[in-house]
C-alpha positions in Angstrom: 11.7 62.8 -14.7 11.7 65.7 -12.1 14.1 67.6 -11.1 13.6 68.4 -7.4 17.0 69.2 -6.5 16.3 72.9 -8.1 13.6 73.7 -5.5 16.4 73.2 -2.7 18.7 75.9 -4.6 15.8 78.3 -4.9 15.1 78.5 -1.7 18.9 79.0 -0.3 19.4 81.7 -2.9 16.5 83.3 -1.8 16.9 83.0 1.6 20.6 84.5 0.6 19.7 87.3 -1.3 16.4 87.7 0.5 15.2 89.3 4.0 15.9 87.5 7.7 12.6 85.9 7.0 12.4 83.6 4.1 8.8 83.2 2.1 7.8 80.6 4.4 8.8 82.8 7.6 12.0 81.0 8.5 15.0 82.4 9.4 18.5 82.1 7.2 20.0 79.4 9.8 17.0 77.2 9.3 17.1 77.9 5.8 21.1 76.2 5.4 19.9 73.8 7.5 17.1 72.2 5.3 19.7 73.1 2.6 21.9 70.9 4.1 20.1 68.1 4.6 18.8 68.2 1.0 22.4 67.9 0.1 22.8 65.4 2.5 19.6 63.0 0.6 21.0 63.8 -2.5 24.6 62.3 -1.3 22.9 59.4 0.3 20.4 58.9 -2.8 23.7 59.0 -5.2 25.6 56.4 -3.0 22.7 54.3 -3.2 22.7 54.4 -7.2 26.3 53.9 -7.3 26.0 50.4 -5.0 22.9 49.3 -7.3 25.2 49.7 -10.3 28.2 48.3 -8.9 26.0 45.3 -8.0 24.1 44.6 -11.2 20.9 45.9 -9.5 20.4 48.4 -12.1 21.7 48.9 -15.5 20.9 52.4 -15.9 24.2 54.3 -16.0 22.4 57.5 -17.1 20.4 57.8 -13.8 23.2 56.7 -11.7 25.2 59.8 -13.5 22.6 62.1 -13.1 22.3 61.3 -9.2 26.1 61.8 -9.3 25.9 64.7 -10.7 23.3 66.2 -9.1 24.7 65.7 -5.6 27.7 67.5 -6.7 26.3 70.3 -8.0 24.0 71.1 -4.9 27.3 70.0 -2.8 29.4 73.1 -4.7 26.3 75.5 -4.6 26.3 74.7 -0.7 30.2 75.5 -0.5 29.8 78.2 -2.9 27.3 79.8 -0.2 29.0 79.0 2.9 31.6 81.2 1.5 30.4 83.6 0.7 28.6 83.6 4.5 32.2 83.8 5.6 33.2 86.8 3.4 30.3 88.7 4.3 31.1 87.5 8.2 34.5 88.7 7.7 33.7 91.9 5.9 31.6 93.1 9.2 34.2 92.3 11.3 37.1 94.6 9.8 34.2 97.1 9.5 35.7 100.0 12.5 33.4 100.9 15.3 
């Protein structure tokens, strides 16, 4: 079982922390945007489990939880960063010219 939700978090923490340019040479707005629509799949990928659950598709409460779960984390890590985007945003603008 893999894991590839961390891979998204990596890369919006360093694009956070890190220079304009990211490793891969994008900027920080397309850097929350792929984070975004990683958050996105992982909603849609935990709905989807939920429905096959509630249906009888699947049995498998453990994966359906850990979908669940996963969305939600990468959903409060993407929060967690948008504010502190507006923190910093609003720091510069009580800085005095």
């Amino acid at each position: 079982m893999s894991v590839y939700a961390i891979s998204g978090i990596t890369q919006v923490a360093a694009a956070v922390e890190g220079p304009a340019a990211g490793p891969k040479g994008q900027s920080f707005l397309d850097s929350m945007r792929e984070a975004v629509e990683k958050v996105n799949e992982l909603q849609q990928a935990s709905g989807a489990e939920v429905r096959r659950l509630i249906t009888g598709e699947t049995e498998d409460l453990h994966k359906t939880l850990l979908a669940v779960q996963r969305a939600e984390l990468a959903f409060e890590l993407m929060m967690e960063v948008r504010n502190k985007v507006v923190q910093a945003y609003q720091e510069i603008m009580r800085i005095q010219v």
